[in-house]
C-alpha positions as CSV (number, residue, x, y, z in Angstrom):
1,X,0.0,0.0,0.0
2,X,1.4,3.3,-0.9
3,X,2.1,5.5,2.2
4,X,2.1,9.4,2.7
5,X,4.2,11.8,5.2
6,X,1.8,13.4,7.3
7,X,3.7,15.0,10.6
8,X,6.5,12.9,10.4
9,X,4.2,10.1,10.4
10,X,4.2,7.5,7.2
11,X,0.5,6.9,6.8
12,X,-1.5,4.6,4.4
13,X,-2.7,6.7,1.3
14,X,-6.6,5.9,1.0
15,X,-8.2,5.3,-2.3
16,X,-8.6,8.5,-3.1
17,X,-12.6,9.9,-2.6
18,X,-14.3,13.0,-3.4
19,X,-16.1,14.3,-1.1
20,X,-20.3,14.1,-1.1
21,X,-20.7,17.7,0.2
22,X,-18.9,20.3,2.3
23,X,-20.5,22.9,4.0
24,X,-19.0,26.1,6.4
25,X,-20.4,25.5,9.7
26,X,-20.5,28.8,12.3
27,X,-17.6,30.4,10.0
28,X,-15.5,28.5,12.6
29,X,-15.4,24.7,10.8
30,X,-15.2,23.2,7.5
31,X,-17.5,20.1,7.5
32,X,-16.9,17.4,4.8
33,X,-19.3,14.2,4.1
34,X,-17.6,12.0,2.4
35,X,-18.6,8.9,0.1
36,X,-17.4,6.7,2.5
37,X,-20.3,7.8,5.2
38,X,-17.1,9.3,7.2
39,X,-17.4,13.1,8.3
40,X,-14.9,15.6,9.6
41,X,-15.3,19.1,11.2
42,X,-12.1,20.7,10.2
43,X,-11.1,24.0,12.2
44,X,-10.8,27.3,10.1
45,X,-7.8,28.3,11.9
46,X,-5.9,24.2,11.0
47,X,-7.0,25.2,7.3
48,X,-5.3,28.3,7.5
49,X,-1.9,26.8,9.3
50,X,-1.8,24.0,6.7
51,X,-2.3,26.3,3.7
52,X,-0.7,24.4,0.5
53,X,0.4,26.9,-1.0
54,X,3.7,27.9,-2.1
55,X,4.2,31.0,0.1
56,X,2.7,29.5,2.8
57,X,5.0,26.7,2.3
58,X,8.3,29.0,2.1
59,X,7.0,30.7,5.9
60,X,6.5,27.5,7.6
61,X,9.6,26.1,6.9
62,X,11.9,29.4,7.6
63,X,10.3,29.0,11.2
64,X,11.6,27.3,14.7
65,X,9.4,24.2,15.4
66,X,8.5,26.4,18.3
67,X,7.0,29.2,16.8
68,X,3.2,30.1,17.2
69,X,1.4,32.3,14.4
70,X,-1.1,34.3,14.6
71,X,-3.7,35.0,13.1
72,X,-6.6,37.8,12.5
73,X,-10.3,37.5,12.3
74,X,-9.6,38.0,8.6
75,X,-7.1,35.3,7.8
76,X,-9.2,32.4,8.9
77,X,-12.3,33.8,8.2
78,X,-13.4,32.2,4.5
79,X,-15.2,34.4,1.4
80,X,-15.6,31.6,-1.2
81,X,-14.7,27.8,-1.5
82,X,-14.4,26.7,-5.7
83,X,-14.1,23.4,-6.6
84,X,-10.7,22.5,-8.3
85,X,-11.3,19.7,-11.4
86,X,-12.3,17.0,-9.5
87,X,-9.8,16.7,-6.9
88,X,-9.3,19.4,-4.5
89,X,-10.9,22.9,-3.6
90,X,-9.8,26.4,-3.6
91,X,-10.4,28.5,-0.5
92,X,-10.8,32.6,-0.6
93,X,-9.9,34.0,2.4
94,X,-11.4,37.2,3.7
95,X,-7.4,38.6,4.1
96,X,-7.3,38.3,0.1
97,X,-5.3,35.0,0.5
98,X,-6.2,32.7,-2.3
99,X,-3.7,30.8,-3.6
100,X,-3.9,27.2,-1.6
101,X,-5.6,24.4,-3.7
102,X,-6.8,21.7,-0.9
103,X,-6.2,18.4,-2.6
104,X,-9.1,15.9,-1.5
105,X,-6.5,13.6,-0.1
106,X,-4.9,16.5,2.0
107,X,-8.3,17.0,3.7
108,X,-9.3,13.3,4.2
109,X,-5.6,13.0,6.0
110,X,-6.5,16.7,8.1
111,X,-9.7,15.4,9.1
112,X,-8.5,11.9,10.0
113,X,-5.8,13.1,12.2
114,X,-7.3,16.1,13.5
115,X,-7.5,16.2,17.5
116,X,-9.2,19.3,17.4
């Protein structure tokens, strides 16, 4: 079975499944039904500190394991999700931040390992 890094854990990579609907819950949770029957309430602010993209990327890794961002009302407060082909959304931030495509795989693995 293939296997994924996921916090320096190796994890096995799911058959990957598109999600049946996803739906903003109290602008504070992303909630995703999947076609499995599973569901996960992901947290705004865990979207925001796992952004995919690039930039985001390039800031994580130029900080100490021990630093804490922070983060406005604005930057984990979400204006508009699009679907991305069939595999992965795009999420519009309120801050203007829009750039991080949210592979369907990358949320199943948030979701499943979240302990929030």
């Amino acid at each position: 079975m293939e296997r994924v890094e996921w916090e320096g854990q190796a994890l096995p990579l799911q058959r990957i499944m598109n999600p049946k609907k996803i739906k903003l819950i109290e602008n504070k949770n992303l909630l995703i039904s999947w076609q499995d029957g599973k569901e996960h309430s992901i947290p705004l602010l865990k979207l925001r500190k796992l952004c995919p993209c690039a930039t985001c990327l390039a800031e994580r890794e130029k900080q100490s394991k021990t630093y804490i961002p922070v983060f406005s009302e604005n930057q984990i407060t979400i204006d508009e999700i699009k679907q991305v082909g069939n595999y992965a959304i795009a999420i519009f931030w309120k801050d203007g931040h829009n750039t991080g495509i949210y592979e369907y795989t990358f949320l199943r693995l948030i979701g499943e390992n979240s302990k929030d």
